[in-house]
C-alpha positions as CSV (number, residue, x, y, z in Angstrom):
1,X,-17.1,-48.6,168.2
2,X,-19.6,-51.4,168.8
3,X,-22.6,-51.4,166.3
4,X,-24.6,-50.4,169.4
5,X,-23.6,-47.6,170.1
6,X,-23.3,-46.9,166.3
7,X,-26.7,-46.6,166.2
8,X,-27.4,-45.1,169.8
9,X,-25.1,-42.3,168.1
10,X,-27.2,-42.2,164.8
11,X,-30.6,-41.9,167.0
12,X,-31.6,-45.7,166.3
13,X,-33.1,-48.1,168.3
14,X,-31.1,-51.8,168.8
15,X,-34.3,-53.5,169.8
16,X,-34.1,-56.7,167.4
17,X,-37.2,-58.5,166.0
18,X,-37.8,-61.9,164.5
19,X,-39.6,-62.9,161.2
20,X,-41.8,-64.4,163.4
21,X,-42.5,-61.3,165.2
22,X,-42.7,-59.6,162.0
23,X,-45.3,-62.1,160.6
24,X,-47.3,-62.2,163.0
25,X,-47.8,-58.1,163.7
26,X,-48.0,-57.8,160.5
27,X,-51.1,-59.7,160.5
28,X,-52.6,-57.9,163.5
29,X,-52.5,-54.4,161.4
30,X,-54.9,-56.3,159.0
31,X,-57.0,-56.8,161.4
32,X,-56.4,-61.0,161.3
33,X,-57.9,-62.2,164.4
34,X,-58.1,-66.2,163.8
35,X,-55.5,-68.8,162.7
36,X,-55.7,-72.3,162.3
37,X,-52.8,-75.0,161.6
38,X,-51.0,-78.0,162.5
39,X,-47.8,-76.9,163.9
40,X,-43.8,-77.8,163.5
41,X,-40.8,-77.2,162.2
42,X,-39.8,-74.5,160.9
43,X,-43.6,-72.5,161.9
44,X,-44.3,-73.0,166.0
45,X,-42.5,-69.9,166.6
46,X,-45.0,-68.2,164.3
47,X,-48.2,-69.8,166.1
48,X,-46.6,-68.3,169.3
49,X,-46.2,-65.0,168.2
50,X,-49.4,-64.6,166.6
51,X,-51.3,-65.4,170.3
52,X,-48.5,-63.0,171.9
53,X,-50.0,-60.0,169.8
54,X,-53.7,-61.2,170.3
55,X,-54.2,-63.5,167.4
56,X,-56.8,-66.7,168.4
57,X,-54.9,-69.9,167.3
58,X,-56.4,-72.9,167.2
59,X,-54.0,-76.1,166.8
60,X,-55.6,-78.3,164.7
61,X,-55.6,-82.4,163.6
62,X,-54.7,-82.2,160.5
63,X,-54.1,-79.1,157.8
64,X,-57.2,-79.8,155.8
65,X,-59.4,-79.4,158.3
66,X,-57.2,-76.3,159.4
67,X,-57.7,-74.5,155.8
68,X,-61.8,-75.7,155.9
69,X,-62.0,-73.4,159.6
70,X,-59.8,-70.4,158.5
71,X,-61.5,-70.3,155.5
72,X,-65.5,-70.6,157.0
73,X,-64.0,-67.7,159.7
74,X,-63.3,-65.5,156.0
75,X,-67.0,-66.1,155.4
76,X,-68.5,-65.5,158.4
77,X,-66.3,-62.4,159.4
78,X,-65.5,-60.9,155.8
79,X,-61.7,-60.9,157.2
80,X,-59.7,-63.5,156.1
81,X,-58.4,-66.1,158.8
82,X,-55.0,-67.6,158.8
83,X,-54.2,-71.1,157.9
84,X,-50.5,-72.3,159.3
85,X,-49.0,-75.0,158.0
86,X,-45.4,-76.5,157.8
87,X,-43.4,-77.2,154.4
88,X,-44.1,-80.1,151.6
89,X,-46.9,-82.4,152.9
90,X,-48.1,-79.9,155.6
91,X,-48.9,-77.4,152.8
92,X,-50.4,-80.2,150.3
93,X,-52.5,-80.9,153.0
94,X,-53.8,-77.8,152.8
95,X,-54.9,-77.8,149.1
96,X,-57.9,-79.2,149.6
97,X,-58.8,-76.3,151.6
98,X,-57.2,-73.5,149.4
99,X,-59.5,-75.4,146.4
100,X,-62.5,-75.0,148.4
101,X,-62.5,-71.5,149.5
102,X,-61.1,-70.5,145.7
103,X,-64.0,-71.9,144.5
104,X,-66.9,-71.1,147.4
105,X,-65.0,-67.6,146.8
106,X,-64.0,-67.2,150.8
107,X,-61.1,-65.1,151.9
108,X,-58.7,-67.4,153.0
109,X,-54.6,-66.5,153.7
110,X,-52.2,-69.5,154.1
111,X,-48.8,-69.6,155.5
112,X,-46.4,-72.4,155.1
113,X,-42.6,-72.5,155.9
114,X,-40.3,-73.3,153.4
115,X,-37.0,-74.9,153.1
116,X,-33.8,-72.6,154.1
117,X,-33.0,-69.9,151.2
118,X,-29.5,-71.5,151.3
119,X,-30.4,-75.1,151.2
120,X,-32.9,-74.5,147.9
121,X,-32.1,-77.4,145.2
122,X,-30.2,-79.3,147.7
123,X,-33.3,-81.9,148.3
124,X,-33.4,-79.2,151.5
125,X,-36.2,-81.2,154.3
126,X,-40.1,-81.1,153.1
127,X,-38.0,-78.8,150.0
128,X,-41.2,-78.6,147.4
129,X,-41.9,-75.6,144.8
130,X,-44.9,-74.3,147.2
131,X,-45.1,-70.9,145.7
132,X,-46.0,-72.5,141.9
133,X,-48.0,-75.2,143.3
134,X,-50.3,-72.6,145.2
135,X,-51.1,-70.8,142.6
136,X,-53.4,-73.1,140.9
137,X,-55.3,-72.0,143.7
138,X,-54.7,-68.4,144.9
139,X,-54.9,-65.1,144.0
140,X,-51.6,-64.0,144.9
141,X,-49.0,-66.4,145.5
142,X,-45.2,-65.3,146.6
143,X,-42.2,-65.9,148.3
144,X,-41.3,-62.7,150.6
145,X,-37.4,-61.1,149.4
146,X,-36.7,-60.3,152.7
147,X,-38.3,-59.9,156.3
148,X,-38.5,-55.8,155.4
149,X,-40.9,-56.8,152.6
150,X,-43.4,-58.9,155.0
151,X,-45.9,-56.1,156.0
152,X,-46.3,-55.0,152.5
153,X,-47.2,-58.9,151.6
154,X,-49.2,-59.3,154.0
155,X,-50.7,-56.4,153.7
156,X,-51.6,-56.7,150.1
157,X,-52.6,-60.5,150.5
158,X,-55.0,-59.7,153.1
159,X,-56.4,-57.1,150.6
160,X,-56.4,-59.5,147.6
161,X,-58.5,-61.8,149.6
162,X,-61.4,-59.5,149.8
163,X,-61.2,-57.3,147.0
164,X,-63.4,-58.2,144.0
165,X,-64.7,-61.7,144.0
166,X,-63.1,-62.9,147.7
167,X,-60.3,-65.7,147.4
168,X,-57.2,-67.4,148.9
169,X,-53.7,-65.4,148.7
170,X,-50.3,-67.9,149.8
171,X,-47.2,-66.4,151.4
172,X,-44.3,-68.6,151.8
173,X,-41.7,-68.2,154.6
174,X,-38.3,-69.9,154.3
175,X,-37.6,-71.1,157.2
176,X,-34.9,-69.2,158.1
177,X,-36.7,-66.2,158.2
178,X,-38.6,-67.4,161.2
179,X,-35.8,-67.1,163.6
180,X,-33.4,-64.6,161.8
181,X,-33.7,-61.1,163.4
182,X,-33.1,-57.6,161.9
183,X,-33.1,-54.2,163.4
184,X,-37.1,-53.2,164.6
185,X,-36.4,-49.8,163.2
186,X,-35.9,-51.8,159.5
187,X,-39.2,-52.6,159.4
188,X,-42.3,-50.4,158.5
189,X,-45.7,-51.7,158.9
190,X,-48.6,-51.2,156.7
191,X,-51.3,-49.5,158.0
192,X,-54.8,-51.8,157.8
193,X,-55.9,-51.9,153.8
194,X,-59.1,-50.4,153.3
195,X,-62.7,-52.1,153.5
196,X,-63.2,-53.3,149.7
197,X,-64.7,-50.3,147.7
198,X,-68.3,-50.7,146.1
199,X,-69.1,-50.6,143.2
200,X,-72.6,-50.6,141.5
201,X,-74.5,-51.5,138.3
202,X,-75.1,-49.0,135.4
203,X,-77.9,-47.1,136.1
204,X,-79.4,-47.9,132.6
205,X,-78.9,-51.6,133.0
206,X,-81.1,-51.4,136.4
207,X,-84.0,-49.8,134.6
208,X,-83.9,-52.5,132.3
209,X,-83.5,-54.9,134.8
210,X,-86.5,-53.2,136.5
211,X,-88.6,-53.6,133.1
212,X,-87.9,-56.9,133.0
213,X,-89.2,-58.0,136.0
214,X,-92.2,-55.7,136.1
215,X,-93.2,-57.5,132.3
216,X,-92.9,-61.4,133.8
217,X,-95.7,-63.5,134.0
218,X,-93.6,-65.9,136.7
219,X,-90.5,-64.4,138.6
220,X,-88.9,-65.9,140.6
221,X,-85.2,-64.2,143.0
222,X,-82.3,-66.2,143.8
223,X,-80.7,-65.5,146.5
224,X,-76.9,-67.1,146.7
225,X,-74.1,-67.2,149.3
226,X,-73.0,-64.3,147.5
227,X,-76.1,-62.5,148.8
228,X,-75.1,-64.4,152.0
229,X,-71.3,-63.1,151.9
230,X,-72.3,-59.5,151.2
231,X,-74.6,-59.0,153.6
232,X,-77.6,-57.9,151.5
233,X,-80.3,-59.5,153.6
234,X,-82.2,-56.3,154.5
235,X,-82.5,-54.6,151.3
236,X,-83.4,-58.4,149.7
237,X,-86.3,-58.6,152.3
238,X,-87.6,-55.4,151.6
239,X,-87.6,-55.8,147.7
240,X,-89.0,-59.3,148.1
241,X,-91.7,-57.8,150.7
242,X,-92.3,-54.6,148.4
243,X,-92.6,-56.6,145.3
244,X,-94.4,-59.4,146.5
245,X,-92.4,-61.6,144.8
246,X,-91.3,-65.3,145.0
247,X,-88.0,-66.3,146.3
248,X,-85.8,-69.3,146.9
249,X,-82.1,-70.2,148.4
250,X,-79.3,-71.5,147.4
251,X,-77.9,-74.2,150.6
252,X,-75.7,-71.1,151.7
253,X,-77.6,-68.4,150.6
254,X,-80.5,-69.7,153.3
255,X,-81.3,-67.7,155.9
256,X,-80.9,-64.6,153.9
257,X,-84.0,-64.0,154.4
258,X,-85.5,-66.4,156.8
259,X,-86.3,-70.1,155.1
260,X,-90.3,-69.4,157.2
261,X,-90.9,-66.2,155.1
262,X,-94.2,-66.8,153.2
263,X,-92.9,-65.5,149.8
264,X,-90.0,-68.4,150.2
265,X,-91.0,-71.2,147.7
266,X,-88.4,-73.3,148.9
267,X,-90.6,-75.9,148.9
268,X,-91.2,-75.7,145.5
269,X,-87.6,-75.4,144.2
270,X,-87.6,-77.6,141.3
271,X,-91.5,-76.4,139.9
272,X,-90.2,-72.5,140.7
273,X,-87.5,-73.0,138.5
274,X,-88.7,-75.2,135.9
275,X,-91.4,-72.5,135.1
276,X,-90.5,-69.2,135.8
277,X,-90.3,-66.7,132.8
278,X,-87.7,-64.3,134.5
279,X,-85.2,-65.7,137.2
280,X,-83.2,-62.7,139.1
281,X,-79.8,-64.4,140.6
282,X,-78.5,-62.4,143.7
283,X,-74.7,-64.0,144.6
284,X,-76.0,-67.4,142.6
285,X,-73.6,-69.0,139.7
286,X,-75.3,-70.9,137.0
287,X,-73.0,-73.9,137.9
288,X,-74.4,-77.6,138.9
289,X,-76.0,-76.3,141.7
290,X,-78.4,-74.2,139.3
291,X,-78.8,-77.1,136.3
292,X,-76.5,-74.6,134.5
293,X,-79.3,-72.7,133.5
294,X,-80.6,-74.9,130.9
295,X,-83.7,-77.0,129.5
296,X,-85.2,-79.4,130.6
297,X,-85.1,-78.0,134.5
298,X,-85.4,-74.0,132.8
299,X,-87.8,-72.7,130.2
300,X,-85.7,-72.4,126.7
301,X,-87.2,-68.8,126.9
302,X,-86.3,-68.0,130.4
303,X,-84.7,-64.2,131.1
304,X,-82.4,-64.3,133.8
305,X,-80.6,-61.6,135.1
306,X,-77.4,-61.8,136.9
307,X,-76.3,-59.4,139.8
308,X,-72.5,-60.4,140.9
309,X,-69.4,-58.8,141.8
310,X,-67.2,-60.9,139.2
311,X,-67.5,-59.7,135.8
312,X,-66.4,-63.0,134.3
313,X,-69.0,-64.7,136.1
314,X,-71.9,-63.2,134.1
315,X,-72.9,-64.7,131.0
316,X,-71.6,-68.4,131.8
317,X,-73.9,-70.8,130.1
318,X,-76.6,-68.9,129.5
319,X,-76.5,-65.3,128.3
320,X,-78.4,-63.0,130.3
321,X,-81.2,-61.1,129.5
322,X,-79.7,-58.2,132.0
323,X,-76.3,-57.9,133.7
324,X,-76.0,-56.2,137.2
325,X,-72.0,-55.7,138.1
326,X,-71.5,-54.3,141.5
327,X,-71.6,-55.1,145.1
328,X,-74.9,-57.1,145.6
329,X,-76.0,-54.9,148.6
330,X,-75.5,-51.9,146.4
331,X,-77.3,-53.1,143.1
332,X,-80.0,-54.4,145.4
333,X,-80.3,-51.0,146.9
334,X,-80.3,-49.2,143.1
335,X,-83.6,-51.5,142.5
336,X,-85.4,-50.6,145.7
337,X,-84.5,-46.9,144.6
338,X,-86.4,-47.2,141.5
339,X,-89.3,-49.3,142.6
340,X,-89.7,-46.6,145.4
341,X,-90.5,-44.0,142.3
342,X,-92.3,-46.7,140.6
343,X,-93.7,-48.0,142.9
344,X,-94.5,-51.8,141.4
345,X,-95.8,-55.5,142.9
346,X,-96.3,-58.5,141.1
347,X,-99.7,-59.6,142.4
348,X,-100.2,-62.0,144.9
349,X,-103.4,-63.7,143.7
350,X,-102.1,-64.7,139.9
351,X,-102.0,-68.0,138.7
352,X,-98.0,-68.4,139.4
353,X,-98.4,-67.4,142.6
354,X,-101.3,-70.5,143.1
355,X,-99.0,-73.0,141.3
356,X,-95.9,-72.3,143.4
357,X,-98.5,-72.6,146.7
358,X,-100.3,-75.3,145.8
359,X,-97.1,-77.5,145.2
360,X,-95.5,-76.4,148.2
361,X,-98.5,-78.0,150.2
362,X,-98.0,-81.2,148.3
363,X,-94.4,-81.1,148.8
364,X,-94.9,-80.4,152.2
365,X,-97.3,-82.9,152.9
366,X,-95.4,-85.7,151.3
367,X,-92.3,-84.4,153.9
368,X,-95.0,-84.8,156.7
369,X,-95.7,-88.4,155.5
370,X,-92.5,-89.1,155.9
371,X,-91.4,-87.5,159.0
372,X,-94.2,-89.4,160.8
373,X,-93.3,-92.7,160.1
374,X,-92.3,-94.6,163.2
375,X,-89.3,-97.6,161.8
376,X,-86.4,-98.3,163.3
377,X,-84.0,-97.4,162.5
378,X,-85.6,-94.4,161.6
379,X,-85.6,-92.4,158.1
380,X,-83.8,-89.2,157.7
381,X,-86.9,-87.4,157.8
382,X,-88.4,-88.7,160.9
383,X,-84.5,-87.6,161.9
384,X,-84.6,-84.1,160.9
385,X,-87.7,-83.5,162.4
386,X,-87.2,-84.4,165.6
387,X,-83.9,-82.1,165.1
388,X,-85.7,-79.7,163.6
389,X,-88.1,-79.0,166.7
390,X,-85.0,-79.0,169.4
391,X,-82.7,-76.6,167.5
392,X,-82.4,-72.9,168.8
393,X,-83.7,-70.5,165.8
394,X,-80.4,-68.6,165.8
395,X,-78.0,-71.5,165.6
396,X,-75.3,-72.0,163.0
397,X,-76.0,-75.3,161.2
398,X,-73.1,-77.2,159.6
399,X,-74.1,-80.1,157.5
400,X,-72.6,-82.8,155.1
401,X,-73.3,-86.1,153.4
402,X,-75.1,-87.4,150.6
403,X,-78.2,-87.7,151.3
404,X,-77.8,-86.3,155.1
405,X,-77.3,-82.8,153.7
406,X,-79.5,-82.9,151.0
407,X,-82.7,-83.9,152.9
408,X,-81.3,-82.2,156.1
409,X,-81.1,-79.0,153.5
410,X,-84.7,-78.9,153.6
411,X,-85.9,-80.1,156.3
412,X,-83.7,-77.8,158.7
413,X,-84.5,-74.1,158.8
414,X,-82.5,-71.1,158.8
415,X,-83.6,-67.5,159.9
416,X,-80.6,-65.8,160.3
417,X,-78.2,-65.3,157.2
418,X,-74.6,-66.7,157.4
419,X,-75.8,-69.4,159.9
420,X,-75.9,-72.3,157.5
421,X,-72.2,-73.8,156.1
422,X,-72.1,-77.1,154.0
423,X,-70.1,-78.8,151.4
424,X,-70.2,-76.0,149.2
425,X,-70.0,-75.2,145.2
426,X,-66.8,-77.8,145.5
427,X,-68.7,-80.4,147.0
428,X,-66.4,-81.2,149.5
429,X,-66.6,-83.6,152.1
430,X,-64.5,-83.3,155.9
431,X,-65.5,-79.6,156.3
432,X,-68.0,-80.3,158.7
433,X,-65.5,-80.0,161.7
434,X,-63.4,-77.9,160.7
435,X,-66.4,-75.4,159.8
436,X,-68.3,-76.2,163.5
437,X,-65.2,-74.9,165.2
438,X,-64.7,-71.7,163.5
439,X,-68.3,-71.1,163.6
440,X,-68.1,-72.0,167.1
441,X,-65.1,-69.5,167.8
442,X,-67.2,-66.9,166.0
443,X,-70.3,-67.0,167.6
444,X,-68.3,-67.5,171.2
445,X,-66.8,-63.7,170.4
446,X,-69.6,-62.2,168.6
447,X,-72.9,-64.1,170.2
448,X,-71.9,-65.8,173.4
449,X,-74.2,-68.6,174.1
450,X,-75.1,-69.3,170.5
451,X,-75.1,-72.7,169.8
452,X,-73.6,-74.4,166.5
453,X,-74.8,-77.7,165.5
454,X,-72.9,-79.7,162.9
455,X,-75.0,-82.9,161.4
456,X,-72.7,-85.0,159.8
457,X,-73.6,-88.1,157.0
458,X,-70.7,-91.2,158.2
459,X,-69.0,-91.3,155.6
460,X,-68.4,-87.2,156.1
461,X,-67.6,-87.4,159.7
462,X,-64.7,-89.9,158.5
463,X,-62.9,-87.6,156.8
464,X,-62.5,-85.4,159.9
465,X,-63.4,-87.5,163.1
466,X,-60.4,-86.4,165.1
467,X,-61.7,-82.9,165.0
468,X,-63.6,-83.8,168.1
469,X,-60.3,-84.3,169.9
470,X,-59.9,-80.4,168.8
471,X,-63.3,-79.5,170.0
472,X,-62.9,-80.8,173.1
473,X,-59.8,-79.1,174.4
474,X,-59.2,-76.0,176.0
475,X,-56.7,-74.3,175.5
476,X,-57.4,-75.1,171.6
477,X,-52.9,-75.0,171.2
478,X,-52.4,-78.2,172.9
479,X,-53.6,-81.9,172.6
480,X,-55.6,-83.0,175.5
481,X,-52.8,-85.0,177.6
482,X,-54.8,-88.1,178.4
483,X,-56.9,-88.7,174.8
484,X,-58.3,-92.4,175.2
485,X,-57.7,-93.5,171.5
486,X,-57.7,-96.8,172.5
487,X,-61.7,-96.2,172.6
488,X,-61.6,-95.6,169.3
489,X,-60.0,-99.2,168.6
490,X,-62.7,-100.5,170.9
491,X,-66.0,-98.9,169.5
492,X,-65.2,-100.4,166.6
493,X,-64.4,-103.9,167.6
494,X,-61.3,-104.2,168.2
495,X,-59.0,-104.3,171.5
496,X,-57.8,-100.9,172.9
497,X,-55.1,-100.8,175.9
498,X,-53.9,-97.4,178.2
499,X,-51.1,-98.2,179.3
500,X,-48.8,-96.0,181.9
501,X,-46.2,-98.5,183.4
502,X,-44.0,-100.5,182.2
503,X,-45.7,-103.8,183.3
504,X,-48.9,-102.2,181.7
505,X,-46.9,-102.6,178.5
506,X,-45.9,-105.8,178.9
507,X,-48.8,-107.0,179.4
508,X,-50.6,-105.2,176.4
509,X,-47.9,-106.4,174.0
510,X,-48.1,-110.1,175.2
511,X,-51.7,-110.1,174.8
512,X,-52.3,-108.3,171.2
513,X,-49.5,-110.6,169.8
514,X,-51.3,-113.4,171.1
515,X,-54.4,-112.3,169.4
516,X,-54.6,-113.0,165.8
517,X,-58.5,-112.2,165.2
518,X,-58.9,-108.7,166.4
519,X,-56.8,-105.7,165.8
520,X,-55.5,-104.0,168.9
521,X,-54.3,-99.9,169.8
522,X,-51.7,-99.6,172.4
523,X,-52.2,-95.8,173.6
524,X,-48.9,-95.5,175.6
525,X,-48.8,-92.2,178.0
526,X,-45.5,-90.4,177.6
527,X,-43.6,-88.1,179.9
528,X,-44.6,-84.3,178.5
529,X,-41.3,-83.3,178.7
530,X,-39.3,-86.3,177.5
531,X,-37.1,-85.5,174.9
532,X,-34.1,-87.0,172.7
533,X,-31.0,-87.6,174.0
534,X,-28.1,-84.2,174.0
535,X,-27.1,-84.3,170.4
536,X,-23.6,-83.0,169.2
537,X,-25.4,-81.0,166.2
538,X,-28.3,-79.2,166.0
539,X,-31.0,-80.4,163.9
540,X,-31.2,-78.9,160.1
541,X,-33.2,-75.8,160.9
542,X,-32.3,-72.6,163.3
543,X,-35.7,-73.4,165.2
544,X,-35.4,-72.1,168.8
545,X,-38.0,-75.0,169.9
């Protein structure tokens, strides 16, 4: 008897399904909704069973840029997105990304094929130890045992990636597990993991928190990207508009609560923190970005206290006067609670408040100075300026560069929170691209019609530049058939040539020989279905492409 009707007799189903299938449901019952890669052998079939459940792929220019746009989709959505890669250098392409979200704290999952489970320590193709070298930079890094065991992986790396402080989780698929097929009854999805649970700050450590600030002389809030992340802009609002007190941003955590609020002293970042007496951090790490906390851009006496989600977090550098674990939205809430039966509001005539305002108008006037000056080429104020008065209020700004994202930091406002992404805690430049098409992606399904503008420094847009090529197609899978990269070649100086015949080549050939001054590009269109010759063996992978 046939193993058909075996299990026709036994009440089974003979419905078979590949790992590719099993990936990429998988990762619909989380709730995954974006993914972003450079594709290949062994993980196209995986990018085309992702968009047959529903998944949005995005084909991508290179994998860094891939892992910078799954990884701004985890901020933005508080899901993770996907980043698809291929084995060896397709994954160690990707590491710059996995290091920035790990740091940034994003939710990021990425998915990289593998050499064949029976060609391991053979010098198999792109054969590299992916699972050890990912987790430098992950929170869960593994190698699934079978296809059975994918749903539970995926599962619990889509869960790792937002649970406590958010992060990147790798799963590595040999590549045989792409094509093989089991038995659909073999397999049992996992139903979609829970939101993270919240958790919230003693109840005697927010009194004293509470204390604390009602006793300073000169607060001052912080408000980070981890305010930014956890979505605690209305309860921050209403404690800065209760309390009357001072406030600045972070570069990410802007737009929190909007950068045109008049108890934002962002215009007096440096004097706010030099001289405040009590410093409340909301989402904000006491890294580089902060000074570390320290003299001679702190007071030596200065009382912070720290609100954050990471336990380990609290107490770096400096040790905290007061420490708030839990979910930022919740601890925020927990003060509110107890200034509502106290009520309590640092007063908005005192002698801080005057210093703060006083050199926010010189600051501000200074900026004006600048912006009005008329050179050409023009300054970077006089720039941002100009951008600043175009630029739709509820736009998603991407920016990087030196000074391009410093200046542009201040000069360019944000009112909404979660609408400004940059180079991050990691510092990283060639997100900007990658960043602007998730954020574009995001806004086109949650905001039609919202605009995303990315202001890039030169030497950032480098990094990236072929992004654009990305951008501009639709649908995002495939490259645009006709790209003019000879252009490139040419707005640069050199000779470019599109060529389509065979006397077009010729020609092309004879002339950029001929030329030994300037460098040429030959962009040759190629039949889309040309392929190799009929080969006697099949390559060294069971691809089906």
């Amino acid at each position: 008897m046939s193993e058909n009707s075996l299990a026709e007799l036994r009440g089974g189903s003979t419905e078979q399904v590949s790992g590719a299938t099993v990936i990429a449901q998988a990762l619909k019952a989380q709730d995954v909704k974006y993914m972003f890669g450079v594709i290949g052998i062994p993980v196209t079939e995986i990018a085309l069973a992702a968009q047959q459940v529903g998944i949005r792929f995005v084909g991508m220019r290179n994998e860094q840029a891939a892992c910078y746009a799954a990884s701004a989709v985890g901020y933005l959505t508080n899901r993770p997105g996907v980043c698809l890669v291929v084995s060896g250098p397709g994954l160690m392409h990707a590491l710059g990304g996995m290091a920035n979200a790990s740091v940034n704290c994003w939710p990021l999952i990425v998915i990289a094929g593998s050499a064949e489970r029976g060609q391991e320590t053979m010098g198999a193709f792109q054969e590299f130890p992916q699972v050890e070298a990912c987790r430098l930079y992950s929170k869960f890094s593994v190698r699934p045992s079978s296809i059975a065991a994918i749903p539970s992986i995926v599962e619990k790396a889509v869960r790792s990636s937002i649970y406590g402080r958010p992060g990147v989780c790798y799963i590595d698929i040999p590549a045989d597990f792409v094509t093989l097929e089991v038995n659909a009854d073999s397999i049992k999805y996992v139903e979609c993991c829970l939101p993270p649970p919240v958790s919230m700050a003693e109840t005697s450590a927010v009194h004293v928190a509470a204390s604390v600030i009602r006793n300073a002389k000169q607060p001052l809030l912080v408000i980070g990207k981890g305010a930014a992340y956890a979505c605690a802009e209305e309860g921050l609002r209403q404690l800065v508009e209760q309390c009357k007190l001072p406030f600045l941003a972070t570069p990410m955590g802007k737009g929190v609560i909007p950068d045109n609020h008049p108890n934002c002293v962002g215009a007096a970042r440096s004097r706010a923190l030099q001289f405040a007496d009590v410093i409340v951090l909301f989402g904000a790490r006491l890294n580089w970005m902060l000074h570390f906390g320290v003299p001679p851009r702190y007071q030596p006496d200065v009382k912070f206290i720290q609100v954050d989600i990471c336990a380990e977090e609290l107490g770096n550098n400096v040790k905290p006067a007061v420490i708030l674990l839990g979910d930022i939205t919740a601890v925020t809430k927990q003060l509110l609670e107890h200034f509502d039966k106290t009520p309590w509001e640092f007063p908005p005539k005192s002698s801080w408040w005057r210093a703060l305002r006083a050199k926010m108008k010189s600051n501000e006037a200074a900026v004006k100075e600048l912006a009005s000056q008329n050179s050409v080429p023009m300054n970077y104020y006089t720039v941002f300026h100009h951008v600043q008065e175009q630029l739709p209020k509820d736009c998603i700004v991407v920016s990087e560069g030196a000074n391009t994202m410093d200046i542009g930091r201040t000069m360019l406002q944000n009112y909404f929170p979660r609408h400004r992404l940059d180079a991050g805690t990691f510092g990283t430049m060639g997100v900007g691209l990658g960043f602007a098409i998730a954020a574009a992606m995001v806004a086109k399904d949650r905001h039609p019609g919202q605009r995303v503008i990315c202001v890039e420094g030169d030497s950032a847009f480098g990094f990236s530049g072929m992004e654009v090529e990305t951008i501009c197609r639709a649908p995002p899978g495939c490259l645009l058939p006709n790209s003019h990269y000879e252009q490139i070649m040419s707005a640069f100086g050199g000779k470019g040539y599109f060529v389509q015949t065979p006397e077009e080549l010729q020609k092309s050939l004879r002339q950029s020989l001929e030329d030994k001054t300037n460098p040429s590009l030959i962009n040759i269109m190629i039949q889309p279905q040309a392929s190799r010759k009929p080969q006697d063996f099949h390559w060294l992978t069971h691809s089906n492409m």
